[in-house]
C-alpha positions in Angstrom: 99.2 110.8 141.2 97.5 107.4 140.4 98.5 104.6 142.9 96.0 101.8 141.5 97.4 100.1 138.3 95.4 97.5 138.2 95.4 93.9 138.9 98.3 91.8 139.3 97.0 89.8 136.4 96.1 92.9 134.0 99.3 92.1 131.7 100.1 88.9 129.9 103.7 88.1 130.1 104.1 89.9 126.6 103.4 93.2 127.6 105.2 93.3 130.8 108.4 92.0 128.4 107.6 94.6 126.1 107.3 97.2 128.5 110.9 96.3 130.0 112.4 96.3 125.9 110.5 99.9 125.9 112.5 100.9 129.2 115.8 99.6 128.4 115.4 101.7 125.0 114.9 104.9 127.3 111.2 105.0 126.6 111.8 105.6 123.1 111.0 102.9 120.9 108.0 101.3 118.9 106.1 97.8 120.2 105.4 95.5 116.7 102.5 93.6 117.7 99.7 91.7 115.9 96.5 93.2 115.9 94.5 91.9 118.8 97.4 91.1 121.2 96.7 93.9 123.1 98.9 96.8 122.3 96.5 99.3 123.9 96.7 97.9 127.3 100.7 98.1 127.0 100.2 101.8 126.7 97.7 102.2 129.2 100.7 100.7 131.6 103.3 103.3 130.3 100.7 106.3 130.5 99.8 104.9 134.3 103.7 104.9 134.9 104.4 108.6 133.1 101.9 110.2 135.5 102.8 108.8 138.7 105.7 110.6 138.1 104.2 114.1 137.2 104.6 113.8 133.5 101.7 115.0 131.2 100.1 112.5 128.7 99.7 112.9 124.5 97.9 110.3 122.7 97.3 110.4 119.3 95.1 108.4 117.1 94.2 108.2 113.1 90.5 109.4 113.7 88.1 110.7 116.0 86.3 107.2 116.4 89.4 105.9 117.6 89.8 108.9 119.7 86.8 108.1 121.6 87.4 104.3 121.8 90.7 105.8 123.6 89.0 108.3 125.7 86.9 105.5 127.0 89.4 102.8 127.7 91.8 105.5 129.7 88.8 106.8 131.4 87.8 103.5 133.1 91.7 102.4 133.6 93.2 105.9 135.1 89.6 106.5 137.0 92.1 109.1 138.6 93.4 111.2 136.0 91.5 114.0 133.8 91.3 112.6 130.4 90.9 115.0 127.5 90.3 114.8 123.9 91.5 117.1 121.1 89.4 116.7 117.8 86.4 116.6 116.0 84.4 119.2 118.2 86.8 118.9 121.3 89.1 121.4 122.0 90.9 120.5 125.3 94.1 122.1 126.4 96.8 120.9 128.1 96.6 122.6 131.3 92.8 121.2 131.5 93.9 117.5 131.6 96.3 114.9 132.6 96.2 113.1 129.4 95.2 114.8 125.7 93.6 111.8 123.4 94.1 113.6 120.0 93.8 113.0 116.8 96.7 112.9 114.2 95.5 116.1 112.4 94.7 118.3 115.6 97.9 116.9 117.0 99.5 118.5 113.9 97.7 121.6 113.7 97.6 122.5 117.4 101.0 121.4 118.5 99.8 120.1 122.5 102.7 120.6 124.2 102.2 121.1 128.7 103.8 123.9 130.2 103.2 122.3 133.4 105.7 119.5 133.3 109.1 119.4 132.4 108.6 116.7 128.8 106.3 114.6 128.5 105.1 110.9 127.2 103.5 110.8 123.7 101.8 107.7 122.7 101.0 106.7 118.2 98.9 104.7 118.0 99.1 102.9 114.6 102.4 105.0 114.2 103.3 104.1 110.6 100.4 106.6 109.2 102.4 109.5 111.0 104.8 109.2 107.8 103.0 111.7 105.5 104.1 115.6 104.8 101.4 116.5 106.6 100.9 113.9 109.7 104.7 114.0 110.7 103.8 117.1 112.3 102.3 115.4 115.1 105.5 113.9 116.0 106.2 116.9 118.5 110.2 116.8 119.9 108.5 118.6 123.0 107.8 114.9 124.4 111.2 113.4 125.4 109.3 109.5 125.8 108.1 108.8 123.2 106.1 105.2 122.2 104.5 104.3 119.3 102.1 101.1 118.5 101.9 99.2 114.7 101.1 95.6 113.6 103.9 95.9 111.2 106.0 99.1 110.9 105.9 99.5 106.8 105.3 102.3 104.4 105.7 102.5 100.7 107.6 105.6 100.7 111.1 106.0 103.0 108.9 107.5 105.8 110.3 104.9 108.1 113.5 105.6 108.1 113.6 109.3 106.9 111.1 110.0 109.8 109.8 107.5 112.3 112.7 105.7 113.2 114.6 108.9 113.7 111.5 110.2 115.8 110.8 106.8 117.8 114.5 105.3 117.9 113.7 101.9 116.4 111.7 99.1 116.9 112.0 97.8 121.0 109.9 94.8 121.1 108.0 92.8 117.9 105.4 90.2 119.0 104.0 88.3 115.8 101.6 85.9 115.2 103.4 83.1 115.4 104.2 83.5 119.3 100.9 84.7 120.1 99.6 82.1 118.6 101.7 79.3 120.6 101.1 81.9 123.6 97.4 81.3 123.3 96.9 85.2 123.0 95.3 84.2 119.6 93.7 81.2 118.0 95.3 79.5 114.9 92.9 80.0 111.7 91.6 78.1 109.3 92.6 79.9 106.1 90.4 79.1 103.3 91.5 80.4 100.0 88.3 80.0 97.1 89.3 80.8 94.0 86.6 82.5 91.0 86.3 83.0 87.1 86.6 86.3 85.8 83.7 86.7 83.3 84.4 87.2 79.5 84.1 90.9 79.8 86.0 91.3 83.3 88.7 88.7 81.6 88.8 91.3 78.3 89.4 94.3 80.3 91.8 92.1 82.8 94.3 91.8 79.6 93.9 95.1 78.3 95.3 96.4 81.8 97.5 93.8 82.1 98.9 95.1 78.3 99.3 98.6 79.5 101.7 97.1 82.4 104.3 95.1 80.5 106.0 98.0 79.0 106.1 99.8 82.3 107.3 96.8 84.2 110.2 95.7 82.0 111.4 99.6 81.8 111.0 99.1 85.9 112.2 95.3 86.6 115.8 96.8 84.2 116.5 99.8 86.8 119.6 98.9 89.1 119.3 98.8 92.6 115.4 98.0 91.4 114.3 95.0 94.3 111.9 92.4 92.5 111.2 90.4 95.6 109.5 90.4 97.7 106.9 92.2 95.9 106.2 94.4 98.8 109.4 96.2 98.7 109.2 96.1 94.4 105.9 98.2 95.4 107.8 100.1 97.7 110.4 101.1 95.4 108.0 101.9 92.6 106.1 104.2 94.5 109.4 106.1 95.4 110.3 106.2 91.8 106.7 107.8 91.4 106.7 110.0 93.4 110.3 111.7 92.9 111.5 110.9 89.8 110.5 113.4 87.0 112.1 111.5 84.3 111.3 108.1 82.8 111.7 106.3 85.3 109.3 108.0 87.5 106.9 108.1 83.9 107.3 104.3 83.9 106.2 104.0 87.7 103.0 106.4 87.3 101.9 104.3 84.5 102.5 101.2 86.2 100.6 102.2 89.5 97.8 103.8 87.5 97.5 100.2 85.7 98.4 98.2 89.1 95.4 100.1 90.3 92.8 99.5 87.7 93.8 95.8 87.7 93.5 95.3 91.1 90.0 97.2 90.6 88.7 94.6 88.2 89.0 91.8 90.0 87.9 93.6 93.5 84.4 93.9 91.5 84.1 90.4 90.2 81.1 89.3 89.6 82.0 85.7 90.5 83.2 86.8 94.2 79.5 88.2 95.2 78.0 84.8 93.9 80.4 83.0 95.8 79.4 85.6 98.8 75.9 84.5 98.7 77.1 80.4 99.1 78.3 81.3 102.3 75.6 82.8 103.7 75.3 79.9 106.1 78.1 79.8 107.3 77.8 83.3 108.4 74.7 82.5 110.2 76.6 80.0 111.8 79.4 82.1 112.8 79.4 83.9 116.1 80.1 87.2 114.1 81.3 88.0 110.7 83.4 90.4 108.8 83.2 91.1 105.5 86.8 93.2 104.1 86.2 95.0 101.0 88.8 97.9 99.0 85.6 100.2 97.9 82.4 101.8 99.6 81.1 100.1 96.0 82.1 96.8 96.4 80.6 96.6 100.5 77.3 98.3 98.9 77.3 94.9 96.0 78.3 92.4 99.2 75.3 94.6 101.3 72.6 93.9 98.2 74.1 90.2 97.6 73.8 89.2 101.2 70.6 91.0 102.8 68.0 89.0 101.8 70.1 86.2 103.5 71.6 87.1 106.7 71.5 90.0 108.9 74.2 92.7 107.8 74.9 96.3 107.8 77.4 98.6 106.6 80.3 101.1 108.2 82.2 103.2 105.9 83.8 106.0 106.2 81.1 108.4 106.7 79.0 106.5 108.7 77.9 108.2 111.3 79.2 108.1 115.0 75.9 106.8 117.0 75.1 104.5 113.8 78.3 103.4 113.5 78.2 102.4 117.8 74.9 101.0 116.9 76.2 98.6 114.5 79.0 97.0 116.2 76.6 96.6 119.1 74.5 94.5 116.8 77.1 92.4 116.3 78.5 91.9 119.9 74.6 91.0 120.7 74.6 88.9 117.9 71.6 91.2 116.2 73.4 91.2 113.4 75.2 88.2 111.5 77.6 90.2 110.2 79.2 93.7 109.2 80.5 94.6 106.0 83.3 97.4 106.0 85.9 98.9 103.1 88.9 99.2 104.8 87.8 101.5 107.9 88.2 98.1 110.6 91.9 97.7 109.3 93.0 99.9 111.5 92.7 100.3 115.4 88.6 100.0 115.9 87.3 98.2 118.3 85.7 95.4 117.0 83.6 93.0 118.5 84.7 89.5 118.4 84.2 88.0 115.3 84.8 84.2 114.3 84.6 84.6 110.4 86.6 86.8 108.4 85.8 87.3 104.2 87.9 88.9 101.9 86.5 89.7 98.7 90.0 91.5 97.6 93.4 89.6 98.6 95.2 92.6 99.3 99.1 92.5 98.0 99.6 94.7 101.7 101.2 92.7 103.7 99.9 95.2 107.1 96.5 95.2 105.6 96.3 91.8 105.8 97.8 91.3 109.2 95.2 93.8 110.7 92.4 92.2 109.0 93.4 88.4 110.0 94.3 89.9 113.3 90.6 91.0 113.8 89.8 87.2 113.5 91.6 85.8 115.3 91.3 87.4 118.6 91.7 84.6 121.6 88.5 82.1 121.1 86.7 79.3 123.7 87.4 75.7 123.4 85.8 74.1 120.1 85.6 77.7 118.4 87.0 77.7 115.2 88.8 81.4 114.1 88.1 81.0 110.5 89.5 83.0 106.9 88.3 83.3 103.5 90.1 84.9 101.1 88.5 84.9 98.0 90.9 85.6 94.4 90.2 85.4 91.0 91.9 83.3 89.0 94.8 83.9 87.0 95.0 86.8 87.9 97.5 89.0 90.4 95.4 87.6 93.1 96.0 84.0 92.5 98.1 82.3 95.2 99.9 80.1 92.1 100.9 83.7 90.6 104.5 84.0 92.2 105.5 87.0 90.8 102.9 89.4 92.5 103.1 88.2 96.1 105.0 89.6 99.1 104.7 86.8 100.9 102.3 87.1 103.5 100.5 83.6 102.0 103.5 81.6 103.1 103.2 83.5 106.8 99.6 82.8 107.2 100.8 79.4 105.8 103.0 78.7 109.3 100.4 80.2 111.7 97.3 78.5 110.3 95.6 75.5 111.9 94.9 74.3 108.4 95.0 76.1 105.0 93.2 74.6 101.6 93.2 76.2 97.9 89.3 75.5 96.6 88.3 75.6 93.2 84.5 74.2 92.3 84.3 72.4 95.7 81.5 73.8 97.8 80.6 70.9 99.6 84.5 70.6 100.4 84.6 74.1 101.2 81.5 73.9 103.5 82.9 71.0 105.5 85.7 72.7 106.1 84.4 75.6 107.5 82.4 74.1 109.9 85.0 72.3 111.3 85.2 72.8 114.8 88.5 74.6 116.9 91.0 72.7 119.2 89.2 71.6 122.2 92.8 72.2 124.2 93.2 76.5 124.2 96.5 77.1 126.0 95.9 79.6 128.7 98.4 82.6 127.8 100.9 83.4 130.6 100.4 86.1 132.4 103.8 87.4 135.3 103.5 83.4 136.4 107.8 83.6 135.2 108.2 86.2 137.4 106.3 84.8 140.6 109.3 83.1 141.9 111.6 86.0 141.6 108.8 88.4 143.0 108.5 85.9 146.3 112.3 85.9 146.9 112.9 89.7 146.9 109.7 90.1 149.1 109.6 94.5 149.5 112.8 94.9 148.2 113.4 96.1 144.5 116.7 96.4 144.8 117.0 92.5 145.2 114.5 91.9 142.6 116.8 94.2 140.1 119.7 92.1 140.6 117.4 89.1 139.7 116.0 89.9 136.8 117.4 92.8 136.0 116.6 96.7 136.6 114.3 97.3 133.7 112.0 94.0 134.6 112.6 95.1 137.9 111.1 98.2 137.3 108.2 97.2 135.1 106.7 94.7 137.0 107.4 97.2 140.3 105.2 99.8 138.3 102.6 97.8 136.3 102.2 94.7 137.9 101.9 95.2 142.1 98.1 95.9 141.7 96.8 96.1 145.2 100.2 96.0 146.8 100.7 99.4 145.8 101.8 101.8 148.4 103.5 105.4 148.9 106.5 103.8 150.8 107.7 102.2 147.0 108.3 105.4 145.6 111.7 106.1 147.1 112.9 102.3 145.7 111.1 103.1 142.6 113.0 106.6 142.1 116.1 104.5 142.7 115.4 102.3 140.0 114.5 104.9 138.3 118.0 106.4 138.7 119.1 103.2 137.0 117.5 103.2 134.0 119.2 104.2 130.5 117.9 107.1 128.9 117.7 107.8 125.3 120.9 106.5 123.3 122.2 105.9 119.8 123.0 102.2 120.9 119.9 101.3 122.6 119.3 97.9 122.0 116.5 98.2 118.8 115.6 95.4 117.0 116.8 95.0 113.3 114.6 95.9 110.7 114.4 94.9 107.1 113.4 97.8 104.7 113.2 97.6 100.7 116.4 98.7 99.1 115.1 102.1 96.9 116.6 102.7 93.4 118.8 106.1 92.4 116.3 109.0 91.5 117.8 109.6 87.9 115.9 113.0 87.6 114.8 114.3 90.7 111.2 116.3 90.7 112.1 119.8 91.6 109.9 120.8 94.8 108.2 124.1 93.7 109.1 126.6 96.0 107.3 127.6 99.3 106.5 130.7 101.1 106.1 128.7 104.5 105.4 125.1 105.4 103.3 126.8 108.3 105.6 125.1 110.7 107.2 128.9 111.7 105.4 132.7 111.3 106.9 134.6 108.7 108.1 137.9 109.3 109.2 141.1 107.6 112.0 143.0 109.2 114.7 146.3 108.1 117.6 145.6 107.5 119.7 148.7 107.6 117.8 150.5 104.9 116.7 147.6 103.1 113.9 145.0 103.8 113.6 141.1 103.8 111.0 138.6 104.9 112.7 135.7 106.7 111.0 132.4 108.1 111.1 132.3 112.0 111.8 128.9 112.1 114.4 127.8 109.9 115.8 131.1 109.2 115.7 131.5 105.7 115.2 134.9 104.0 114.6 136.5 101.2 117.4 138.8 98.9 117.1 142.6 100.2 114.9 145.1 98.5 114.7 148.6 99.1 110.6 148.9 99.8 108.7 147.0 102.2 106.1 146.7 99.4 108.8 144.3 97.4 109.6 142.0 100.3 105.8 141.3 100.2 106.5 139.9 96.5 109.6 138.0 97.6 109.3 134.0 98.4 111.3 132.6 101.1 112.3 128.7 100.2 111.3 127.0 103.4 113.4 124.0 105.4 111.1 123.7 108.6 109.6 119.8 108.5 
């Protein structure tokens, strides 16, 4: 049983808020929060909380980098508990820990589940991934609380509501950057977006593409029910068509996400971005850390050989290994390094070390990409420092902020949060002066229980009193995560009273509405070949009466009766276990 949860200041006002939404949801429900609020230490807080009362612990990450980054914060915040970790080269049980740090695809393949406690808590991080026919195994119905952790809770396929929202209950609490920002969690950026020429050549093979896509989007933009903005959910709706519709329409998508993706390929690679790159090399010595967001290990290896003889940057990809990959980030928390050039793998989840200057050399159309990217930038910053964005685009082209058609409107969000936002064309001294314009000297100090103090005076040791203050779930939360020091054994009767008092899991919890893109009619649905076993269940081969069948343990289905056991063995059984 852990009895220290840390100090009384831990939790910004947020996360104690979110924590009570979670509660009053019957711990089921996903937290929305921008990259770097803090979603990690709202999770710690729910762990602490699930075992003080006996229950056992799942977290699962995307990868085994973020597993350790996990294994690492929970090892120094529950100094108490046995921490284990299930991936990679790990193999932990259950009955060997207190909480099992695991990654998606162990979680999926070797089910986790305590026999020791009666359910459990299970904790996604970066739960929109767990969408895919493979991943959505990890969502085990074993753990009865359930909490899952996203900047934005999107997916181009109907993942979200066929399977996490059914799995997590909805979304509890959404903290976006707007608040944080006036919350002084993060800084306001300086959004600079510099705009390039395609060259002849990229421009020739830019129109070709952009040829093959006009067919396929006027068959696409004519489909009822098709949304054409914004052009997230347009994506969103192609990419259903694409992947389930076996007639034209589903022809017509294919092609157009096969040109989409050559397009947006093209002017990734400009030639004019990496010159532009090498202008700002000051301003990346400048920086105190930089970030430089590609789409391809390619395009970091051309920002890599533009950049090296100027400033001090390395590379993490994908493969990079796990010591190299620690070394590198160290580099640029001791400022070693200028800056670190990455193709997607920061989006999500890593532990980055603050960074004031983020460059993208590919405005992604994702609306969550580019939320976790800005998010890495503009992490709470000192008075006078500056948390600053270029977003580089090639004009006329999909990338261009004046193309309407192609944007999902994430420009006009970053528009409202920004500090200042320019367009630059051929204006580098322009460009320069405004990037070296210094942050607000006046950084609002983010609130931490300070709303609460009052209410926590008047009900002195009594959370009964406090509960009909505030209310029992903020009763309870700040009870559980936010006594610190003041913990002691003689709470735990008033806390299994609250306790009593809190809802559990209902179809009317309170969840916050959610927009999703409206998906067109599949005309000709793909027919799904059929499968001996999804590997959720055994198979098995049983007599019946004189005949024989093999039957799926799990869902039940069987085969037609044969008369020889050797004929079963030829049979197929068409599998429902998910």
């Amino acid at each position: 049983m852990l009895t220290n949860h840390g100090s009384e200041h831990t939790l910004y006002r947020w996360q104690l808020e979110a924590l009570a939404s979670w509660l009053r949801c019957g711990r089921r429900g996903v937290i929305e929060a921008v990259t770097g609020s803090g979603k990690t230490d709202v999770a710690i807080a729910a762990a602490a909380d699930a075992l003080r009362r006996g229950r056992f612990v799942l977290v699962v990450v995307p990868s085994r980098v973020l597993m350790e980054q996990w294994h690492g914060r929970l090892t120094a915040a529950l100094p108490d508990a046995r921490i284990g970790r299930l991936g990679d080269s790990d193999k932990d049980l259950p009955e060997s820990c207190d909480v099992l740090v695991a990654t998606r695809h162990s979680a999926a393949a070797y089910k986790p589940v305590s026999t020791a406690s009666a359910g459990g808590l299970l904790i996604a991080d970066e739960c929109h991934g767990l969408g895919g026919a493979t991943l959505r195994r990890a969502m085990l119905r074993q753990y009865d609380e359930r909490l899952g952790l996203t900047a934005t809770l999107e997916r181009r396929d109907n993942g979200v509501t066929e399977l996490l929202l059914p799995y997590f209950g909805g979304i509890c609490y959404r903290y976006g950057f707007e608040q944080a920002i006036e919350d002084g969690v993060c800084a306001p950026p300086r959004v600079a977006l510099v705009g390039v020429e395609l060259s002849v050549d990229e421009r020739a093979e830019y129109v070709a593409t952009e040829q093959q896509l006009v067919s396929a989007r006027h068959h696409l933009r004519q489909l009822p029910g098709m949304p054409l903005e914004p052009f997230g959910d347009f994506l969103a709706a192609v990419a259903h068509l694409a992947e389930r519709d076996a007639g034209p329409n589903g022809r017509a998508a294919r092609e157009y996400l096969d040109a989409f993706s050559k397009r947006r390929e093209i002017v990734a690679q400009s030639s004019g971005k990496y010159e532009l790159l090498g202008h700002l090399a000051d301003a990346i010595r400048e920086a105190q850390g930089a970030l430089v967001f590609t789409e391809t290990v390619r395009a970091a290896n051309h920002a890599i050989n533009r950049l090296d003889p100027l400033v001090s940057i390395d590379l993490i990809t994908g493969s990079t290994a796990r010591r190299q990959r620690r070394e590198t980030l160290h580099g640029l928390r001791t400022r070693t390094l200028d800056a670190v050039a990455a193709p997607r793998v920061l989006d999500e989840g890593v532990d980055v070390p603050d960074a004031n200057l983020g460059i993208v050399l590919s405005a992604s159309r994702t609306r969550r990409q580019m939320i976790q990217r800005l998010g890495r930038i503009v992490r709470r910053k000192g008075p006078g420092v500056a948390a600053r964005f270029v977003i580089m685009f090639a004009r006329d082209t999909m990338e261009d902020p004046a193309n309407r058609m192609e944007r999902d409107g994430f420009l006009d969000e970053i528009g409202r949060i920004s500090e200042a936002m320019r367009v630059f064309e051929q204006q580098a001294d322009a460009l320069d002066a405004f990037l070296a314009a210094p942050g607000p000297e006046i950084v609002p100090m983010p609130e931490h229980l300070e709303r609460y103090g009052r209410a926590l005076s008047a009900a002195g040791g009594d959370p009964h009193l406090l509960a009909d203050d505030v209310g029992v779930e903020v009763a309870y939360a700040l009870w559980t995560f936010a006594r610190g020091d003041r913990w002691h054994p003689q709470y735990e009767r008033a806390l299994g009273e609250l306790e009593a008092r809190l809802p559990r899991p209902q179809q009317d919890a309170p969840y916050l509405e959610i927009e999703l893109p409206e998906l067109p009619e599949i005309a000709q649905p793909k027919v799904k070949p059929k499968r001996l076993s999804t590997g959720h269940a055994p198979l098995e081969i049983a007599r019946i009466g004189s005949a024989w069948r093999i039957s799926c343990t799990g869902c039940g289905e069987a085969s037609p009766l044969v008369h020889f056991r050797w004929q079963a063995l030829e049979e197929s059984v068409v599998c429902r276990c998910e």
